[in-house]
N, C-alpha and C positions, 0 to 999 in steps of 0.2 A: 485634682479636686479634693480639698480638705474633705472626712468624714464626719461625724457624730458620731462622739463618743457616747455608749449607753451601756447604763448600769443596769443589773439586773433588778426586777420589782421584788422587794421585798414580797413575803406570803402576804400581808395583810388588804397591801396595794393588789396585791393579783388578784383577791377576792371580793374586791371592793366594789369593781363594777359590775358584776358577775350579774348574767340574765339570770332576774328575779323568777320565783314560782309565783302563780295563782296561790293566796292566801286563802286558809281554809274558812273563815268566816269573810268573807267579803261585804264589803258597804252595799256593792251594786255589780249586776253580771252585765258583760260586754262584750260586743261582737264585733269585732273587727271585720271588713269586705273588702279584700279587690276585687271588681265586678270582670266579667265577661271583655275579652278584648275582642272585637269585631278582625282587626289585622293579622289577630291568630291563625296562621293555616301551615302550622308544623303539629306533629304533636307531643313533641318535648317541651318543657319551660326551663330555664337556666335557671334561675334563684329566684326563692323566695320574695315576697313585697316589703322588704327590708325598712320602708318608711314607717308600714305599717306595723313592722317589729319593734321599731321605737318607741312611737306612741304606745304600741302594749308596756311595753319594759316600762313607762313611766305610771302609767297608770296600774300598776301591780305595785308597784312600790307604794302609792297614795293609798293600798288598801282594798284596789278593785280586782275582780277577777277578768281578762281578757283573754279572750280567745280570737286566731285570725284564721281568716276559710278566703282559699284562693280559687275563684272561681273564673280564672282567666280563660281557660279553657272551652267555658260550658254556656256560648251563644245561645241564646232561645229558650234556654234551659226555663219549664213550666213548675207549677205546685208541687204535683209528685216531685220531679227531681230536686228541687230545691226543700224539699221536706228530708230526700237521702242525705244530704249533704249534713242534715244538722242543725239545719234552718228551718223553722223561724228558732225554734231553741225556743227555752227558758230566759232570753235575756232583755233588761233592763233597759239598754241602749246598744243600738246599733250604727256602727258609724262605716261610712265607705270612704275609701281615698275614688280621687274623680279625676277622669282624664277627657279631653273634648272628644275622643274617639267613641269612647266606653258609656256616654254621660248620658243617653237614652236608654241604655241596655240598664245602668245601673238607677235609674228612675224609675224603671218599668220592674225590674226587681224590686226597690223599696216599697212599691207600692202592693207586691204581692205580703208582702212580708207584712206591713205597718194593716192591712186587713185580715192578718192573724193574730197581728201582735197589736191592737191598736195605743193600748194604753200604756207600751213602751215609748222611746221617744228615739225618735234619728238625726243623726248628723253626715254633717259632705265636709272630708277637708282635700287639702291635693292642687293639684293642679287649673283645674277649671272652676272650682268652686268659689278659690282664692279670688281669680282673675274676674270671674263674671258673677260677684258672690251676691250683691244687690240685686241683679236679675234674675239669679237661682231661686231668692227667698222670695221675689215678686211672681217668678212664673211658677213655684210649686211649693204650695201652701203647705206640702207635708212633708217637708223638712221644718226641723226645727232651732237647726241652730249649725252654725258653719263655722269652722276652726282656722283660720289665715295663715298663709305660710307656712313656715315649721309648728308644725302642734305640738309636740312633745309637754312643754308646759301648759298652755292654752287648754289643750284639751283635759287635761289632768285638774285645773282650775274649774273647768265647763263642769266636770264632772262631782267635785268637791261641791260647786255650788247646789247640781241635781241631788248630790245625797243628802244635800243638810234637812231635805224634806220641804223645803218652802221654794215659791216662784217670786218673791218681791227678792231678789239680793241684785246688785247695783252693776254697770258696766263692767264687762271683763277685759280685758285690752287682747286683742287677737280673736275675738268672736261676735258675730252676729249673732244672735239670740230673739226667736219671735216669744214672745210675753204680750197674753191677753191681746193677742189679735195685733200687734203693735213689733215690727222690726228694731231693735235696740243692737247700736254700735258700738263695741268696746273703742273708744278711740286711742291712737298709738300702738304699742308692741311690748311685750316684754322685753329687757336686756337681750342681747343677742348672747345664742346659751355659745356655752364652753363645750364645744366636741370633747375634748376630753376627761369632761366629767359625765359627761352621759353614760348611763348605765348601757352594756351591751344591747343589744337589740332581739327581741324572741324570735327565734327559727323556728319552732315548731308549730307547722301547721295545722290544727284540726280537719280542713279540709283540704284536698284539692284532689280534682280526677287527673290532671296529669302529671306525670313524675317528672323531678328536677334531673336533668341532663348532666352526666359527666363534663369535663374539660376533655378534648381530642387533644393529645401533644402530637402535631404533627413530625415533631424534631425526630421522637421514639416511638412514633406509632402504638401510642400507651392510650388506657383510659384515664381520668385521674377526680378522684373525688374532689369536690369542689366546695371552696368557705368560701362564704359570699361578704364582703367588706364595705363599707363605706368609709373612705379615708380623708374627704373632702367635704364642702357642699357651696352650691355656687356656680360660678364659672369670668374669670377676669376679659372674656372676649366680649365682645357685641353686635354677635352674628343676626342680622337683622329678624328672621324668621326663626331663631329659637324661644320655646317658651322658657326657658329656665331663666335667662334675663330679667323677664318681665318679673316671676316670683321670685326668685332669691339671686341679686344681681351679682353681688359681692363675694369673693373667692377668698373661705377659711377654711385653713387644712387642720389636722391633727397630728399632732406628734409624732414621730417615728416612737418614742415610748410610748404612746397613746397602743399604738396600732401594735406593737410587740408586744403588747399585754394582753390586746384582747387576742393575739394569736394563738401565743404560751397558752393559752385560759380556754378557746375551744381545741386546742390538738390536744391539752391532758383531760380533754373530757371524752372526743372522740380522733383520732386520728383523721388528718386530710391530706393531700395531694397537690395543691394546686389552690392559692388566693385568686379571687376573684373581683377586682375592684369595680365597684357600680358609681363612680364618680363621674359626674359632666367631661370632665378632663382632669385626669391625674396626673399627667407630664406637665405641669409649672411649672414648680420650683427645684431645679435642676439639683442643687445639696442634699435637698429632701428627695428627692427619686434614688439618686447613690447612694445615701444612708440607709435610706429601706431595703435595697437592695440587697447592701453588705449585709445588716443586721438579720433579714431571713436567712441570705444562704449564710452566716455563721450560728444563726441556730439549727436550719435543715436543708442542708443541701441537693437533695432530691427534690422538695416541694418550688416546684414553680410558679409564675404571677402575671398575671394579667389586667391591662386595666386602658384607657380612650386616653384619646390625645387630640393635637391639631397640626397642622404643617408646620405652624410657625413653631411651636414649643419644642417641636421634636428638635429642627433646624437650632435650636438654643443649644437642646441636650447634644449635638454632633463630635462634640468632643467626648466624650461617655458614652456614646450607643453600645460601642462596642464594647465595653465595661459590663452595661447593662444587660446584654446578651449573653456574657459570659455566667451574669449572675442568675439565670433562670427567668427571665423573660422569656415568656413562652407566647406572647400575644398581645395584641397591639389593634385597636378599634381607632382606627385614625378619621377624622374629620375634612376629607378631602374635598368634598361638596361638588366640583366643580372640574374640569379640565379646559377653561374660557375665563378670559380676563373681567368679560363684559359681567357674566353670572357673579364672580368674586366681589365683583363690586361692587354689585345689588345687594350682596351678600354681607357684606363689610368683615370679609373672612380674613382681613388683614395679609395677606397672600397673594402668590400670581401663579400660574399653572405650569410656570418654570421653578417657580419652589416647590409645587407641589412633586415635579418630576424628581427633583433632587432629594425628596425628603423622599421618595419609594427606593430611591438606588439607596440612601444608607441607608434604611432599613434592612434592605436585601443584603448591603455588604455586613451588619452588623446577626444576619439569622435572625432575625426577629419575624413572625409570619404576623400577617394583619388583616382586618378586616376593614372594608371600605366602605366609610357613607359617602354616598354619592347622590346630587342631584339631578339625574336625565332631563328636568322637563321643567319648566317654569313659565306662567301665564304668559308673558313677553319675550319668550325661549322665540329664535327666528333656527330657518334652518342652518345657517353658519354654524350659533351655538350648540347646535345637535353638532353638527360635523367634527368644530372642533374638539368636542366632548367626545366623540366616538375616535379622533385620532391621538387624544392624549390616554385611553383607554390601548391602542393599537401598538404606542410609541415607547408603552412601559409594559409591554408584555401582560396585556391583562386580559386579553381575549382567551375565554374560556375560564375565567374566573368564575368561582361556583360559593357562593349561589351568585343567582345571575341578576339579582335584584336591583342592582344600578343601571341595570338595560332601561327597567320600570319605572323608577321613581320618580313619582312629581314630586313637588314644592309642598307643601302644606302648608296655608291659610292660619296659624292658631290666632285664636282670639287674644288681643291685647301684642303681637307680635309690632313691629316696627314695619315690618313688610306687607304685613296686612292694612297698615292704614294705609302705607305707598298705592295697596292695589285699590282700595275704595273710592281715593280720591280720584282715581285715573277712570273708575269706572264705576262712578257713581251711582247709574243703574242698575245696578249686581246687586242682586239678594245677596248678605252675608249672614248666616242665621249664627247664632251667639252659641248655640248650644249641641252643635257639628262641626267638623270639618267639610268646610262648601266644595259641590265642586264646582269649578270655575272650569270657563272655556278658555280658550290660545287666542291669541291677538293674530296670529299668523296663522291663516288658513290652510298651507299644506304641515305646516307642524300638528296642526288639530287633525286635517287627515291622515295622517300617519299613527299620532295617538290610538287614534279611534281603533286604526289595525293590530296595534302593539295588546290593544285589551284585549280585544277579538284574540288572539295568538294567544294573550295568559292563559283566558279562562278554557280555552278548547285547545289547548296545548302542554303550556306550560308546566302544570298542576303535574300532569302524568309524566312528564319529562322529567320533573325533580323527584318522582315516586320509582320510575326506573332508576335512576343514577341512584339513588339510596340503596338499592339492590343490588346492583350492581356491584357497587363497591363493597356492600356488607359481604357478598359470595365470591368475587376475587380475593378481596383480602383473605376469607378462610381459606378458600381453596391454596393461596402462597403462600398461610400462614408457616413459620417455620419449626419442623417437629412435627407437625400431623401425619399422620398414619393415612390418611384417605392420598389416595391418589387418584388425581384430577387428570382429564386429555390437557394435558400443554398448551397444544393448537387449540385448543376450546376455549384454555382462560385468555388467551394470548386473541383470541380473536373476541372477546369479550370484552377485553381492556382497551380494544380498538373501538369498540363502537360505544363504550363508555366514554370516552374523549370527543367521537361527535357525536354523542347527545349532551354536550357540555359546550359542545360549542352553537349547538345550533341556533340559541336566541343572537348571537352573535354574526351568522350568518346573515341574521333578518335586514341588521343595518348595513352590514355590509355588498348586500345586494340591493339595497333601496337606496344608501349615498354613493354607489359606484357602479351602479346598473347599466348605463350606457342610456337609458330614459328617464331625461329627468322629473324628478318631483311633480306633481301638481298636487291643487286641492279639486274635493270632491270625488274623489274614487271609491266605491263600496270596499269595506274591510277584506270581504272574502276574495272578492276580486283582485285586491293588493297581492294578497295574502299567496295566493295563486300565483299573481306572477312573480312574491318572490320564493318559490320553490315550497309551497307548505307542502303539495303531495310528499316530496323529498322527504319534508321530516317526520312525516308519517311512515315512510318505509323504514328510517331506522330508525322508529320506535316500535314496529311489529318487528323487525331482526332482534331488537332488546328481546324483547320479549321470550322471541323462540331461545336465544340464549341462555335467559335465566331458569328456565323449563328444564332446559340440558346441563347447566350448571347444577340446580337443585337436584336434577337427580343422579349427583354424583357426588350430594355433601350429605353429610345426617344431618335430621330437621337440628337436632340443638346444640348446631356447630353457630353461636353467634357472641362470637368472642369481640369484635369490633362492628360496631355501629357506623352509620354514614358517616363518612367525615368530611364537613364544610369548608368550603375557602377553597 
């Protein structure tokens, strides 16, 4: 596989995209929002809201001062606590990025905020805003103007317009704008910008209650600080139920000099460990994945990279995985959806659950560790689909995969999705509300009763199951750590690491005693009664055994032995 050849960037070029400062006389002060995520229930966050670092980076540059407060963590969050944060502030305009999960929580904030701040002015750009942005501005009067697609220019326009002082100035292209009681549409788009002239993107966040999470190198049992990337934007699939389609369909990458520059440009500002790519799908363009590759590990060999993919692209790159792995591939979010033909289809994942088999063995052969999206559950899922989905999970060694969140997973509904009009028309009488994620029932009555029990198990199970395993492994690993001076019973960790692997397996358990029980299926059984017969007391005794272990572990570590954190996958 030919590489890319790349020059080094002259200083001028290195400095040229460089994340801008807040200018000290500013036109206008600005607040950037990621709202509250409802789906939140860790309490780490991985990287920053990196969209929203862009739109700052441009509007700094135009003159304005921005600031962004990541408030992903902080559900329910009232007056007082949204006054600690820093909010409402001294600012001008307040914009939020918007997701269909988040889109009540962060309405219900605007509206605390815009009754302190009235005579600021708000904006919604993002994801749902984009998509349902004519019935945002119709169902809530207190927005005031919504930014389409990629804001980076749009919003930097929206903004130039608010500070010239006047409300007459004329259509903006990429904004809806309410003016004297009246909805005005910029028609069309700006030029589709150039990734590689966009100014880097602002990391620093004024707010957020929870701290961004290391990178876990499984390979070397390391932590590794983590740079958050965006190397893409787009995605060339047309997986029927993704939203990214619907808003930005089209798949445009950036440079391999693009991406080396702004590398070179934050390791000489702060040292990192470990790339982190937040693309839809970074495994496309097969030249451009070995170029990158080469060109990090020949500037830093130790720094590793991470970034999603899909069965089919990986299956492209199989000549190079193992290239790839050699070059600091450290992680891999593959797109797997599915172990069922019928679901693929629905899916238009381009793929069959015999490619997906083949695409986890070379991964495996190639050391590349990964993470799994996975679909469990779909409005028209029959029990076959479960079956075959729980045996293509069985056939590639994924039982007791952690976190165990593809046990879980439904389908999600998003607004403007291709799969969502599929489910409307089929069940026309469904409320689908615009402005959530619906939940919808199973076509198939014992799949619905089975669900029914699988939630029952999260909420009075699960939770604590993934709260022991986090301890677990945080006090094995100290206690193995190598070089410590504490000396642990052996037989203690040894029988700790045992009931650590079945508390890893026990959601696993669940299907595999409900599709091999020896009683089959039906619908209408009460959750707890399911639940019962299939073994819940069980997994409550080895979760009070955890327990008593980590009692007897703890007190035979110093409390501030916590060198390695839980680690996933």
């Amino acid at each position: 596989m030919p590489s890319i050849e790349l020059t080094p960037a002259p200083e001028p070029v290195f400095r040229r995209y460089a994340t801008p400062e807040n200018p000290p006389q500013p036109r206008l002060r600005v607040a950037l929002i990621n709202p509250p995520d409802p789906a939140t229930d860790i309490d780490t966050r991985v990287k920053p809201p990196l969209g929203l670092g862009y739109v700052a980076a441009m509007a700094r540059i135009r003159g304005y001062h921005a600031d962004i407060f990541d408030l992903v963590g902080d559900l329910g969050i009232h007056r007082s606590g949204l006054a600690a944060t820093g909010l409402p502030g001294d600012y001008d305009v307040y914009g939020f990025g918007t997701y269909t999960e988040s889109f009540e929580e962060t309405v219900r904030i605007l509206r605390m905020i815009r009754a302190e701040r009235p005579e600021s002015r708000f904006l919604l750009g993002g994801y749902h805003a984009t998509i349902a942005s004519q019935q945002v501005m119709a169902d809530h009067p207190e927005v005031d103007a919504i930014v389409l697609n990629e804001g980076e220019y749009a919003c930097a326009d929206l903004l130039d317009a608010w500070a010239s002082g006047g409300s007459d100035f004329g259509p903006l292209p990429g904004v809806l704008v309410r003016r004297s009681g009246q909805v005005v549409i910029g028609q069309g788009g700006r030029e589709q910008l150039d990734q590689d002239r966009l100014p880097y993107p602002v990391l620093d966040v004024r707010y957020g209650s929870m701290p961004y999470a290391d990178h876990v190198d499984m390979r070397r049992r390391r932590l590794r600080r983590v740079l958050p990337v965006v190397s893409s934007r787009g995605c060339p699939k047309r997986c029927t139920f993704c939203a990214i389609i619907v808003m930005s369909p089209k798949w445009r990458a950036r440079s391999v000099e693009s991406l080396m520059r702004e590398i070179r440009y934050r390791y000489a500002i702060e040292p990192f460990d470990h790339v982190a790519f937040l693309d839809a799908n970074f495994f496309v363009d097969t030249r451009r994945t070995v170029a990158f590759s080469e060109a990090l590990f020949e500037f830093n060999p130790d720094i590793t990279w991470s970034g999603t993919a899909t069965a089919d692209h990986i299956d492209r790159h199989r000549s190079v995985l193992g290239r790839i792995g050699e070059l600091n591939c450290g992680y891999l979010e593959v797109g797997i959806e599915s172990g069922n033909d019928r679901s693929l289809g629905r899916f238009n994942k381009w793929t069959t659950a015999e490619l997906n088999a083949r695409v986890l063995q070379l991964l495996s052969a190639a050391r590349i560790p990964i993470g799994l999206d996975f679909i469990m559950f779909e409005p028209v899922s029959t029990m076959q689909d479960i079956e075959e989905n729980f045996r293509f999970i069985c056939d590639n060694e994924l039982v007791g995969y952690w976190p165990p969140s593809l046990l879980f997973s439904s389908l999600k509904l998003y607004p403007g999705t291709p799969i969502r009009a599929t489910y409307a028309e089929a069940h026309p009488g469904v409320d689908l509300p615009m402005h959530r994620i619906p939940r919808v029932g199973y076509d198939d009555s014992v799949v619905a009763t089975f669900v029914r029990a699988l939630d029952v198990y999260w909420t009075r199970m699960q939770a604590t199951t993934n709260r022991l395993v986090q301890d677990l492994q945080r006090l094995t690993s100290d206690a193995l750590a190598p070089g410590d001076d504490t000396v642990c019973d052996r037989r203690l960790v040894q029988q700790a690491l045992a009931v650590l692997i079945r508390l890893q397996h026990l959601p696993y358990r669940i299907f595999e005693q409900y599709l091999g029980g020896g009683r089959p299926p039906f619908a209408g059984e009460e959750p707890l009664a399911l639940l019962s017969r299939l073994g819940f007391d069980g997994h409550l005794e080895v979760q009070e055994r955890a327990r008593q272990l980590l009692a007897e572990l703890a007190g035979q570590l110093p409390t501030d032995n916590d060198r390695l954190p839980a680690v996933p996958g």
